[in-house]
C-alpha positions as CSV (number, residue, x, y, z in Angstrom):
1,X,-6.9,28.4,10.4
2,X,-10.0,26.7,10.6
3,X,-8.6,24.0,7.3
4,X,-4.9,23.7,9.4
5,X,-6.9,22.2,12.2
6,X,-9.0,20.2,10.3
7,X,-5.9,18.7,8.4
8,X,-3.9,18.1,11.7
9,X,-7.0,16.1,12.7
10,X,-6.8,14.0,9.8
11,X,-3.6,13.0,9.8
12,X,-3.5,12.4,13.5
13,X,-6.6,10.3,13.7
14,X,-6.5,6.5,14.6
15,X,-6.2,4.4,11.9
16,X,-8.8,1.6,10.8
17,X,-7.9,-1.6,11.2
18,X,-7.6,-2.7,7.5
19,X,-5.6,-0.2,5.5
20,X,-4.8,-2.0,2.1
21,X,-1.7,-2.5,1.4
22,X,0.9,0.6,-0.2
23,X,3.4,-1.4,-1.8
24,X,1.1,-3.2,-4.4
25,X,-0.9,0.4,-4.9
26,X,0.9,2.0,-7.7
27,X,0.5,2.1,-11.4
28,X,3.4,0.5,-12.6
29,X,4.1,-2.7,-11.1
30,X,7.5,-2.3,-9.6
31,X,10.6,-4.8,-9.5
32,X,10.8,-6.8,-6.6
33,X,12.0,-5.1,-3.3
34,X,12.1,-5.6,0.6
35,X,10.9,-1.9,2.1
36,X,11.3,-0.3,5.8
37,X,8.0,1.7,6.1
38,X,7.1,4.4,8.8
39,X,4.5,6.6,9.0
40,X,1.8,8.8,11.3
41,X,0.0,6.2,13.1
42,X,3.4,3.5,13.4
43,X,6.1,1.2,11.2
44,X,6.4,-2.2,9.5
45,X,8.2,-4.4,6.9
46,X,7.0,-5.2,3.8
47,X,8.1,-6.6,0.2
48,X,6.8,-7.0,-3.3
49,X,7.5,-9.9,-5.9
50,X,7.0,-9.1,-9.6
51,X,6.5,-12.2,-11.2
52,X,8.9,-13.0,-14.3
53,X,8.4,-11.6,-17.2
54,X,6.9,-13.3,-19.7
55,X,5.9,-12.5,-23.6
56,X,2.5,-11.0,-24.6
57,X,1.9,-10.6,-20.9
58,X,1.1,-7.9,-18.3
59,X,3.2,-7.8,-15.5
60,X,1.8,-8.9,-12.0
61,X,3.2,-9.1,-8.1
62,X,2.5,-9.8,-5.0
63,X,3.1,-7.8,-2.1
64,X,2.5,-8.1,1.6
65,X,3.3,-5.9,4.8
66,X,3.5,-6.0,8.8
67,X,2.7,-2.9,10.4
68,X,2.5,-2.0,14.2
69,X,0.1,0.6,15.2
70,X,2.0,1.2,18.7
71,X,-1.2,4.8,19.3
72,X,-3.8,2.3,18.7
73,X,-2.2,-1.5,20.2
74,X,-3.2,-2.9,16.2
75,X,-1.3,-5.4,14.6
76,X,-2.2,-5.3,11.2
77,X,-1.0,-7.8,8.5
78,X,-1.5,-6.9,4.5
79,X,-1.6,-8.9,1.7
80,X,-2.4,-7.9,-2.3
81,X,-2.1,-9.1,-5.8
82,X,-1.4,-6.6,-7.7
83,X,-2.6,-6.7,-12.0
84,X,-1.1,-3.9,-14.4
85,X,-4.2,-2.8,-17.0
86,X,-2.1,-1.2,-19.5
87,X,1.2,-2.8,-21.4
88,X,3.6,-1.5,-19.1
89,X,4.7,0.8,-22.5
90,X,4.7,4.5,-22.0
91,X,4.7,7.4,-19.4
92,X,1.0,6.5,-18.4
93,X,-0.3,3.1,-16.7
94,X,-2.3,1.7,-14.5
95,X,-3.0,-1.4,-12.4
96,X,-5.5,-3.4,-10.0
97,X,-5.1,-4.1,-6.9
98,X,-7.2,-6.7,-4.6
99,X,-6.3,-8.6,-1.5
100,X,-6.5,-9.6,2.2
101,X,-5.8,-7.9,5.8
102,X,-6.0,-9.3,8.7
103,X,-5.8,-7.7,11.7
104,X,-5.8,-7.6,15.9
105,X,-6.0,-5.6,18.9
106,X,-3.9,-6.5,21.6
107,X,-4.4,-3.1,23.9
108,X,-7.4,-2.9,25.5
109,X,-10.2,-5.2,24.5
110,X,-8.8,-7.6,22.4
111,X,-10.3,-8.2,19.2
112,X,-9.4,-9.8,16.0
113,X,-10.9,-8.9,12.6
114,X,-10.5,-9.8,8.9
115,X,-11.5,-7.8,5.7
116,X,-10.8,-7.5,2.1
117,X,-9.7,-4.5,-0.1
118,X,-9.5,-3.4,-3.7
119,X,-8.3,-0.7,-5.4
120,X,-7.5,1.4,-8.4
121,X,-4.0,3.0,-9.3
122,X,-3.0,5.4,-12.3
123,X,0.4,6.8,-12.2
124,X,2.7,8.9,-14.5
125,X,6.3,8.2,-15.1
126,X,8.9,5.5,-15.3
127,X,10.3,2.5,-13.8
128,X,13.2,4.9,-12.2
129,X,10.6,7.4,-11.1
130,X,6.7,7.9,-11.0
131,X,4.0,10.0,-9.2
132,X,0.7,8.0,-8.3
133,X,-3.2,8.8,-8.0
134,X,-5.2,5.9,-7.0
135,X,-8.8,4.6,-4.6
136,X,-8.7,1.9,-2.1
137,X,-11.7,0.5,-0.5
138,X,-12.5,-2.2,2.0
139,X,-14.9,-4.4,4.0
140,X,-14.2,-5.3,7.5
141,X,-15.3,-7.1,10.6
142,X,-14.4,-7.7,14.1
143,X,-14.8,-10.7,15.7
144,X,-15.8,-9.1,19.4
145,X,-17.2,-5.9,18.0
146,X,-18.8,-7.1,14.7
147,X,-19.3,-4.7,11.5
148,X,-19.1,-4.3,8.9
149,X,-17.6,-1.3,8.5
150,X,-16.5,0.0,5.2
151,X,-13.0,1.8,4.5
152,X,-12.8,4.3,1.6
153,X,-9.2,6.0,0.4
154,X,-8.2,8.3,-1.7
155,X,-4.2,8.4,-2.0
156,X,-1.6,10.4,-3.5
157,X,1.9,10.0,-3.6
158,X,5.7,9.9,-5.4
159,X,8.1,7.0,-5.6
160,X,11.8,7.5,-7.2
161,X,14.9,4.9,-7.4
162,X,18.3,5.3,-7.6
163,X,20.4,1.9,-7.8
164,X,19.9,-0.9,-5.5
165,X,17.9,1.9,-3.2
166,X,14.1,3.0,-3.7
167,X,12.2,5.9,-1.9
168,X,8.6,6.5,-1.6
169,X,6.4,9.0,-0.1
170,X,2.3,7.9,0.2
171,X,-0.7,10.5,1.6
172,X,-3.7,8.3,2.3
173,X,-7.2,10.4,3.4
174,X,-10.4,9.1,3.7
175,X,-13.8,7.8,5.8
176,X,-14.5,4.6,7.6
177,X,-18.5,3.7,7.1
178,X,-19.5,1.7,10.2
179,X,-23.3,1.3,11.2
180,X,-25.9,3.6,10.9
181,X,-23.7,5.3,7.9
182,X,-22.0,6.7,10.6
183,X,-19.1,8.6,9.0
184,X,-15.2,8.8,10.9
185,X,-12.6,10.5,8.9
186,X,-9.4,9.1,8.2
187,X,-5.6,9.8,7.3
188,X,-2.0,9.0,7.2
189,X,1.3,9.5,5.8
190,X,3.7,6.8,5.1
191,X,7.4,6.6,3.8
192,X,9.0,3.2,2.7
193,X,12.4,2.9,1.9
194,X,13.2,0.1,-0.6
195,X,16.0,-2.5,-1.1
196,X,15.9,-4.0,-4.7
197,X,19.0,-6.0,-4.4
198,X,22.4,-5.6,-6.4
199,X,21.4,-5.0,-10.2
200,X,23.7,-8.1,-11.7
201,X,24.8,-6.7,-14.9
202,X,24.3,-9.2,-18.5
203,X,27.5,-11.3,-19.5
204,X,29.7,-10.5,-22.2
205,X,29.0,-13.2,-25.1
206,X,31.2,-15.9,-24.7
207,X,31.6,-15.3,-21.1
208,X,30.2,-18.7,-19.5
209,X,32.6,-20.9,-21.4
């Protein structure tokens, strides 16, 4: 009983005001895609560019994401570069992630802050359907209420594709570190659904003449 209520409390907790980025924290960098996301603590737009392909090198992307906190009155605004460590061959890979949020509080006290995040991603799988273990940390301050204070996420989570249409399911659980090491704990749950476009399909040889 006693672990039920303290999960409820995780997940229901306010969010800090600069989460990194989901859409860049995966593995295997993913095609490019527009995504719907909704979660626990509110909703938001995001999208991810891959860049283009290119011999002898690892793929890379860019993602960024607008999310409305409507519990908390944050505005929060995400961006990441996203690195793949491994070839991008193979069940297993992994990738960097390191980027930018900026973020504001319009209910209340307003307050605007700024911080920057990094993280680690391994996932197993394919580019049709992979699970995903990964750390995200951050450094934040407030312009009105100062800092720093410190972010630190574990997440866990599933992503599958079928066609144009892409579906992924993200736990994120952690502790904010604010002065005085004093400790709040942290957690949400986040689904994006993903639009990759219509797949255009190779030309038969001959076929642009």
């Amino acid at each position: 009983m006693k672990a039920l209520v303290f999960a409820s409390a995780l997940l229901l907790a306010p969010v800090a005001a600069a989460e990194a980025p989901v859409l860049t924290a995966r593995g295997r960098v993913d095609a490019s895609h527009l995504s719907l996301l909704a979660g626990t603590q509110g909703v938001g737009l995001g999208f991810l560019l891959a860049s283009p392909p290119v011999p002898e090198s690892r793929p890379t992307a860019f993602g960024g994401e607008f999310f409305i906190l409507p519990s908390t009155g944050v505005l929060e605004l995400r961006g990441a570069g996203q690195w793949q460590l491994t070839s991008g061959q193979g069940a297993f890979q992994a990738s960097a992630q390191l980027g930018l949020t900026a973020y504001g509080v319009v209910r209340g006290p307003a307050d605007l802050g700024l911080g920057p995040h990094a993280g680690l991603t391994a996932s197993l799988g394919g580019p049709r359907f992979e699970g995903f273990l990964g750390a995200q940390a951050g450094l934040e301050a407030f312009l009105r209420t100062g800092g720093p204070r410190v972010p630190l996420r574990v997440l866990l989570g599933a992503r599958g594709r079928l066609g144009p249409w892409g579906l992924a399911l993200t736990a994120r659980a952690g502790v904010d570190f604010e002065g005085g090491l004093y400790a709040t704990w942290r957690g949400d749950v986040l689904l994006a659904l993903s639009w990759y476009g219509r797949e255009v399909s190779p030309l038969p040889l001959g076929a642009d003449h």
